[in-house]
C-alpha positions as CSV (number, residue, x, y, z in Angstrom):
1,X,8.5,-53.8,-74.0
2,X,10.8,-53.2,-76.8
3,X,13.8,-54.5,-75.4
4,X,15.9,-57.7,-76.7
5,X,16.2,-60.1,-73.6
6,X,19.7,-61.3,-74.5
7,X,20.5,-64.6,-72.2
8,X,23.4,-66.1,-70.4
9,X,24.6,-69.6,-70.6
10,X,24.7,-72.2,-67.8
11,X,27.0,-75.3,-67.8
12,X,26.6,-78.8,-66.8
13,X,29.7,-80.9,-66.4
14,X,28.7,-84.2,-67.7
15,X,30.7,-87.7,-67.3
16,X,30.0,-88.1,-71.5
17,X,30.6,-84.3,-72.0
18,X,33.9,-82.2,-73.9
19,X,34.9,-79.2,-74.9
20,X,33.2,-77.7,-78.2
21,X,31.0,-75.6,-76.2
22,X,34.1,-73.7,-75.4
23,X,35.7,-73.9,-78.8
24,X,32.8,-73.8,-81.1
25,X,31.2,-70.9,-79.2
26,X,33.9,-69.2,-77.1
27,X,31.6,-69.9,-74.1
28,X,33.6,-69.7,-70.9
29,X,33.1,-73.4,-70.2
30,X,34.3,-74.2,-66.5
31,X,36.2,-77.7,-67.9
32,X,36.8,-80.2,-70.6
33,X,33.5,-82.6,-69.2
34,X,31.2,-79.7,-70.4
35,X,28.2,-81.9,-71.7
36,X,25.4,-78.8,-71.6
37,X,24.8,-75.6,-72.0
38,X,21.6,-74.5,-70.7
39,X,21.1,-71.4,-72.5
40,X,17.1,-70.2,-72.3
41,X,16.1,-71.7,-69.0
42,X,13.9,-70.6,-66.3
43,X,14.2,-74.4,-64.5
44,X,15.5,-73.8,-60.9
45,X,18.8,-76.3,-61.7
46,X,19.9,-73.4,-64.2
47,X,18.5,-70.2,-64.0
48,X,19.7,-68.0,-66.9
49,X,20.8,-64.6,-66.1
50,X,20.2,-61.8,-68.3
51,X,23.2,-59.8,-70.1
52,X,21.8,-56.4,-70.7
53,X,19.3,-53.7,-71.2
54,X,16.6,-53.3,-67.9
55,X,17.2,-56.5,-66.2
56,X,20.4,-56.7,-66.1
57,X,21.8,-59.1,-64.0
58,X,18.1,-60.7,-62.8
59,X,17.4,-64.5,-64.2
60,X,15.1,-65.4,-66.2
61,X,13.0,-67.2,-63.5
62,X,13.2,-64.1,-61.3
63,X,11.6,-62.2,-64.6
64,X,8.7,-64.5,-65.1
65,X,7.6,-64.8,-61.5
66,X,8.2,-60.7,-61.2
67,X,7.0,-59.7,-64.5
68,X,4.2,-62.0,-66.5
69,X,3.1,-59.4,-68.1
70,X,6.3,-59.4,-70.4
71,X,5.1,-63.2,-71.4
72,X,1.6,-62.1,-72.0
73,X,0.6,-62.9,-68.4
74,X,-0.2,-66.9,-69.7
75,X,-1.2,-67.9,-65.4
76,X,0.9,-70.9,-66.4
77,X,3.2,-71.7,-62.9
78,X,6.9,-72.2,-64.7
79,X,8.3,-70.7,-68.0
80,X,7.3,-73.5,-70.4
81,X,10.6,-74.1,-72.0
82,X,13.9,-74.9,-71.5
83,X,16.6,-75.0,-74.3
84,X,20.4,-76.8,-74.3
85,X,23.3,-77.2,-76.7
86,X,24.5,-80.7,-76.0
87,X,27.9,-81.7,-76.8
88,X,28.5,-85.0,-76.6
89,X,32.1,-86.4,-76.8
90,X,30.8,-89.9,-75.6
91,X,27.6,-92.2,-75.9
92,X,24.5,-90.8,-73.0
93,X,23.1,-92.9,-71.4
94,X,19.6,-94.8,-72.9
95,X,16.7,-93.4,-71.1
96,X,13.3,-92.3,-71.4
97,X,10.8,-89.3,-70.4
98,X,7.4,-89.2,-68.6
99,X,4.6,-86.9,-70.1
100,X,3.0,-84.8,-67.6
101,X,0.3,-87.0,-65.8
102,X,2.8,-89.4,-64.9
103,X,5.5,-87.3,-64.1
104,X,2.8,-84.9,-62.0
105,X,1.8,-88.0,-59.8
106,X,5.6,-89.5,-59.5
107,X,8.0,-86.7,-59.3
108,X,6.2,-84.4,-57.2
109,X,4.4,-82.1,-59.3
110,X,6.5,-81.7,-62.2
111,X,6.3,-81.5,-66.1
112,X,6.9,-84.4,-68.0
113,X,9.5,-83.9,-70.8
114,X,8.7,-83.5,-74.4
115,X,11.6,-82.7,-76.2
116,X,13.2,-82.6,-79.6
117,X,16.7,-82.1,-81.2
118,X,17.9,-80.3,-84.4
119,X,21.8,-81.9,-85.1
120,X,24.3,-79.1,-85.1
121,X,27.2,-80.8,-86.4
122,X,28.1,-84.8,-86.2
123,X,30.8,-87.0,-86.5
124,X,30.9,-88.4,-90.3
125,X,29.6,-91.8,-88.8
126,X,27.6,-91.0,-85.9
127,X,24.3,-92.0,-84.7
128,X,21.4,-91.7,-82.5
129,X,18.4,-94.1,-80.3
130,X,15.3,-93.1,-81.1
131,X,12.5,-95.7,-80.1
132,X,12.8,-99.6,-79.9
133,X,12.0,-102.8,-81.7
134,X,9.6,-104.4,-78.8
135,X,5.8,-105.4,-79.7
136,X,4.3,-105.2,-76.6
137,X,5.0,-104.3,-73.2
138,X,5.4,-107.8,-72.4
139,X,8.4,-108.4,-74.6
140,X,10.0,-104.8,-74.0
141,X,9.9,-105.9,-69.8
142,X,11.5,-109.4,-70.7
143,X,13.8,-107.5,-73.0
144,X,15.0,-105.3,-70.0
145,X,15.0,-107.6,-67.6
146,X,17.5,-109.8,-69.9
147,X,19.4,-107.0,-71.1
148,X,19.5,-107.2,-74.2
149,X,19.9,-103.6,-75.1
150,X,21.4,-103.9,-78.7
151,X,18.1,-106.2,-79.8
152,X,15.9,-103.4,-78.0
153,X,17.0,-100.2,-79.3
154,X,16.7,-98.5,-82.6
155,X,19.7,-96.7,-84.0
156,X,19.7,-94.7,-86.3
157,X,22.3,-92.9,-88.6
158,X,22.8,-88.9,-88.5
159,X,23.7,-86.0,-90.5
160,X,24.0,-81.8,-90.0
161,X,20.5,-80.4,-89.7
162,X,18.2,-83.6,-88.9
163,X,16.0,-83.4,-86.9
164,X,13.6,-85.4,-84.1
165,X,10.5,-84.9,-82.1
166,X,11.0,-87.3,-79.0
167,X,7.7,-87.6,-77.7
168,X,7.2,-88.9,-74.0
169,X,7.6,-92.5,-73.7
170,X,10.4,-92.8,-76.6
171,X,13.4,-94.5,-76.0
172,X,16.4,-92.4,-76.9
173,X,19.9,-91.5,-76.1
174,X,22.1,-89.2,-77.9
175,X,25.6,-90.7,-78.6
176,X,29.0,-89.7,-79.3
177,X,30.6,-87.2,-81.6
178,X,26.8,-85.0,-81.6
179,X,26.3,-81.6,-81.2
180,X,22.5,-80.9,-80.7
181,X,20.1,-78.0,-79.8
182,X,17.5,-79.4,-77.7
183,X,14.2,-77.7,-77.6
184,X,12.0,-79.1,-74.4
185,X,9.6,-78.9,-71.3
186,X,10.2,-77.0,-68.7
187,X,11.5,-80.0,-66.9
188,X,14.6,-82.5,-65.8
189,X,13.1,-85.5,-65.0
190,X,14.8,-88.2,-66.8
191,X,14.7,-92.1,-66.3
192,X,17.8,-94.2,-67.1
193,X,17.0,-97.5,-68.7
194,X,20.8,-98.6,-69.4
195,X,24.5,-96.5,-68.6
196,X,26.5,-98.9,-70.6
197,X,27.7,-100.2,-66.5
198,X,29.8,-96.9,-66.5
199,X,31.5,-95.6,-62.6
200,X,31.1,-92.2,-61.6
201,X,32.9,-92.0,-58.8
202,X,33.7,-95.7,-58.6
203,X,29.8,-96.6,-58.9
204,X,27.3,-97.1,-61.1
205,X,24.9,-94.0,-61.6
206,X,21.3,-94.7,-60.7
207,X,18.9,-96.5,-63.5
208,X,14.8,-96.8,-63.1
209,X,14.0,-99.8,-65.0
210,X,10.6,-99.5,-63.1
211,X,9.5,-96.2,-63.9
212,X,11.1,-96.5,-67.5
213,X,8.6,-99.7,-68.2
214,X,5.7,-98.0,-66.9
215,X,6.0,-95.3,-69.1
216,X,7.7,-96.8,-72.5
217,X,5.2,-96.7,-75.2
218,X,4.7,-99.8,-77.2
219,X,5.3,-100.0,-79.8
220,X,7.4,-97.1,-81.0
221,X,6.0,-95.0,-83.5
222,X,8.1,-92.0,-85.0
223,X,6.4,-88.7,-84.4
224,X,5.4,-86.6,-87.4
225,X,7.2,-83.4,-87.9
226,X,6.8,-80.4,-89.8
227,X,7.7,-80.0,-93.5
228,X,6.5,-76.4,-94.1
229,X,9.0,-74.2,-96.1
230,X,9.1,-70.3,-97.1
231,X,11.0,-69.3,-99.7
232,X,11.4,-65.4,-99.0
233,X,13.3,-62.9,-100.6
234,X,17.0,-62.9,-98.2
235,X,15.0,-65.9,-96.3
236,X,14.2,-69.6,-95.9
237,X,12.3,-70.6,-93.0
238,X,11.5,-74.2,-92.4
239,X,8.6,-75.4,-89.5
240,X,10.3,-78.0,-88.1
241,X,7.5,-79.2,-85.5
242,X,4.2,-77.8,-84.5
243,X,2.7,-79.5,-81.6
244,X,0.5,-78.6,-78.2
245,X,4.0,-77.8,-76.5
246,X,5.8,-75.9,-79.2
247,X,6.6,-74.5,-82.2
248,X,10.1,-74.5,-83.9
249,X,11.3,-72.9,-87.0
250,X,14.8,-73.2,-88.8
251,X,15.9,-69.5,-90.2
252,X,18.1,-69.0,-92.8
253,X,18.6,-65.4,-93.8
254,X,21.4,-64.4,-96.4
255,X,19.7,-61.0,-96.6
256,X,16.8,-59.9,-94.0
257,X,14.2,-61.4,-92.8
258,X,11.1,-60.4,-90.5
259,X,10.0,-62.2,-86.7
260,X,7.1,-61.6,-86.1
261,X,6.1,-61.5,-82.2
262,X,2.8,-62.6,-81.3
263,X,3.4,-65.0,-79.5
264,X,3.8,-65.3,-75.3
265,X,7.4,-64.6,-75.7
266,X,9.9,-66.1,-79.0
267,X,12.8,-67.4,-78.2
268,X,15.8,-67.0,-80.8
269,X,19.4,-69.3,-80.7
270,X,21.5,-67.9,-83.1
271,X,23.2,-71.3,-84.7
272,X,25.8,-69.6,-87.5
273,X,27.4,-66.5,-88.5
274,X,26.1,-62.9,-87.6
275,X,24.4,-60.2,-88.5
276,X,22.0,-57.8,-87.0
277,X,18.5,-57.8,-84.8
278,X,16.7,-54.2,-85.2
279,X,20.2,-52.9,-84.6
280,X,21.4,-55.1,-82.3
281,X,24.8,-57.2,-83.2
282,X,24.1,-60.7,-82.8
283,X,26.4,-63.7,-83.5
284,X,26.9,-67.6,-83.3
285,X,26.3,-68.8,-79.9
286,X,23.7,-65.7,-78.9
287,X,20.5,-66.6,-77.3
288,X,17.9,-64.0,-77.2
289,X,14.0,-63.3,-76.3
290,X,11.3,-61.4,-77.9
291,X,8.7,-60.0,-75.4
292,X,4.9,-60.7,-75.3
293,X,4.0,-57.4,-77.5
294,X,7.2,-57.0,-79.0
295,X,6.1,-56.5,-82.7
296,X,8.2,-57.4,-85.6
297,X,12.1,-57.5,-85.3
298,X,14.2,-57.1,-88.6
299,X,17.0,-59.6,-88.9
300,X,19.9,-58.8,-91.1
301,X,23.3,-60.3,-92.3
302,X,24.1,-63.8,-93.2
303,X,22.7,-65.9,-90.2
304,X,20.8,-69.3,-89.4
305,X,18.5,-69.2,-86.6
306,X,16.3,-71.4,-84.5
307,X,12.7,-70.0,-83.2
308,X,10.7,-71.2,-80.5
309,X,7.5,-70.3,-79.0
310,X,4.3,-72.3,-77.1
């Protein structure tokens, strides 16, 4: 099919969440808690819907289960990704993600949650968790149990553009002042090792310091990641990860620049400016799949894109 699959956004109203989904992309945010957008998702807790051309109006998860063929008919149960913009105007909360045997056996048949984050914009000073300082499992459960959460975790300083793989088993937590673009699983199974003893409501929110030790790697290793440029004429593309899950390129075309579709299905976040897809207008804040079969699509303008595909 030679149609662009162009996406809707679904919010999440978060208790760490703002506004600069609203601002920054003129999404029609439903308040000033806005801490996601989920904006190519298939997952049952946010169904995309779809803005134009032959399914208009249908979700994304009603197009996979009615039409496989358009993803290359893969016999896999659930579309495998799921990708966010994540606006953080306050700390998340420090947590964990099983991989898929574990989260199979323990959360009723579901993925695990392999996931990884290219920084949008950041406050000059902000940072991130990724991993933790523990040897062994021993010292990472007495760690816990004693909570000593500024000894465990590993923080680590931020700019526009970085980027991280967080593999299943890695301690992490997004904090304040980030913007993100989260590439991930098919999945939202998270486990909360430590909320900073915030309310909601007047309580605590849950935590699941049992299921977060069993499944805590020790000790943390970073994950490699891609450092594959392209120099093209009106292009740069960057691989920023390969791995068994995913691959994700950073686009930045000041000209035009070729996608080619050979993949299952590609999935393309527009991240700045605008410019054109084989005719198609697209902007900041667009969201958009290729088909399985599509062919090459011709980007023009002045644009930086994200590209994702198993």
């Amino acid at each position: 099919m030679r149609e662009l699959i162009f996406l809707q956004p679904v919010f999440k109203q978060m208790l760490w969440g703002g506004s600069r989904l609203g601002t920054e992309y003129g999404y029609p945010i439903p308040g000033d808690h806005t801490g996601e957008a989920w904006v190519v998702s298939a997952h049952k807790n946010g169904d995309c819907p779809i803005k134009n051309g032959s399914f208009q109006g249908k979700t994304l998860g009603w197009l996979w289960e009615n039409h496989p063929e358009l993803f290359g008919n893969t016999g896999q149960e659930v579309f495998p990704l799921l990708v966010k913009i994540i606006d953080a105007r306050d700390d998340l909360s420090i947590q964990v993600h099983p991989d898929d045997a574990y989260a199979r056996e323990h959360e009723n048949g579901s993925l695990g949650k392999t996931e990884c984050w290219y920084i949008l914009d950041c406050d000059p000073d902000a940072t991130i968790v990724v991993g933790h300082n523990a040897g062994t499992k021993d010292e990472l459960c007495r760690m816990i149990d004693e909570k000593r959460w500024m000894d465990l975790i590993k923080i680590r300083p931020i700019k526009k553009g970085d980027f991280f793989q967080i593999e299943p088993g890695t301690v992490h937590a997004i904090r304040k002042g980030t913007l993100i673009l989260e590439t991930q699983q098919n999945s939202d199974i998270t486990y909360r090792l430590y909320d900073y003893d915030r309310l909601q409501d007047g309580k605590p929110r849950e935590l699941h310091l049992q299921k977060s030790k069993d499944v805590i790697r020790c000790p943390h290793t970073d994950a490699a990641t891609g450092t594959e440029t392209v120099q093209g004429e009106g292009f740069t593309r960057r691989t920023l990860i390969t791995c068994p899950l995913y691959q994700v390129d950073k686009w930045d075309v000041t000209g035009s620049a070729v996608l080619s579709q050979n993949h299952p299905f590609l999935i393309v976040d527009v991240l700045e400016g605008e410019g054109r897809a084989d005719g198609h207008p697209i902007r900041k804040g667009d969201h958009f799949l290729l088909p399985w079969g599509y062919g090459d699509c011709l980007i023009e303008g002045n644009v930086s894109l994200i590209t994702s595909h198993t």
